[in-house]
C-alpha positions, 0 to 999 in steps of 0.5 A: 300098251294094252295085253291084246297089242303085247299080243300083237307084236309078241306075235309079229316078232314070233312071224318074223322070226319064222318068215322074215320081215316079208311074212308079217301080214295082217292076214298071218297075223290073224291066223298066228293069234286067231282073231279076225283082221279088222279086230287087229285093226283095232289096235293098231292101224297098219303093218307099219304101226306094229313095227313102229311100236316094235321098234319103240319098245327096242328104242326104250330098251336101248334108252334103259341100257345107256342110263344104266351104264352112264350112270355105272362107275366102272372104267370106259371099256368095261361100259363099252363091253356091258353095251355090246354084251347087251346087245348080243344077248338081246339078239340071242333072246328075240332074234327076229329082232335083228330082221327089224332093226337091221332092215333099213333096205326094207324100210327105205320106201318107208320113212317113219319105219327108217327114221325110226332104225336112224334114231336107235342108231343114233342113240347107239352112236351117241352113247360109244362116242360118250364111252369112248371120248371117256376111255381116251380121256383116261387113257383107257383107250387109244388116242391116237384114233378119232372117236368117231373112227373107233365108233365105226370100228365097234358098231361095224363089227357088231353090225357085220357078226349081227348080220353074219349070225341072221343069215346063218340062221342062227347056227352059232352062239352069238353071245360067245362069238361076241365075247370073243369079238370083243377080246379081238377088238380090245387088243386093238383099241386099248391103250 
């Protein structure tokens, strides 16, 4: 990616955070980096390309995540809690983010845009099942539960504070409401 395309979404994510998903236009674009709009366009063909480079860059950072606690040695629930925590704080950092990758509503009419959340979705699911279908065999993790079942509690959680956070306009401290989500959820998953 080029230093002026880095521009470009670091500056997309910047109007999205100030005017939701609603207010990344090409025009505001142009005036938040004071170039002229066919000089966006060469960068990036559409409003859609931009938040397809958006949320290939999340997807790399989900990628780089899970590698990362695959490949760590601690025990099944302190990977999930790493995952999670990660989450919250990357929420925390860049909270337009969650106006992106929470948008499948928006996306819906836009096939690549929600094939796109679908996948780092999936990339998500995919990693807790692994985390969690580890935690059972341990006997870290009740059993008594279907992973995918203990999948939906954890995500739905994240997803409900997430969203609960975004549209209260990011009034509390997500990372510390995680913390103790996390404490909530692991008096009823563990073993």
């Amino acid at each position: 990616m080029t230093q002026r395309q880095e521009e470009i979404i670091t500056a997309s994510i910047k109007l999205i955070s100030e005017k939701g998903i609603q207010g990344l236009t090409i025009k505001n674009l142009s005036k938040e980096i004071h170039i002229s709009e066919p000089a966006i366009y060469r960068h990036f063909e559409s409003k859609t390309d931009i938040l397809i480079h958006l949320l290939d860059n999340f997807k790399s950072m989900v990628l780089e995540t899970t590698k990362l606690i695959q490949n760590d040695d601690d025990t099944s629930w302190n990977k999930i809690h790493k995952l999670l925590s990660g989450y919250y704080k990357k929420f925390a950092e860049t909270p337009s983010l969650v106006s992106v990758i929470f948008a499948e509503e928006i996306f819906k009419n836009e096939k690549i845009l929600s094939d796109k959340v679908l996948e780092i979705l999936n990339i998500n699911e995919k990693m807790l099942l692994k985390l969690i279908a580890e935690g059972q065999t341990k006997k870290e993790l009740r059993d008594d539960i279907d992973k995918k079942y203990l999948a939906l509690l954890i995500i739905g959680s994240l997803r409900l504070l997430v969203k609960k956070w975004e549209m209260n306009n990011n009034n509390f401290n997500i990372i510390k409401e995680g913390e103790k989500l996390f404490a909530e959820l692991k008096k009823i998953l563990k073993k």
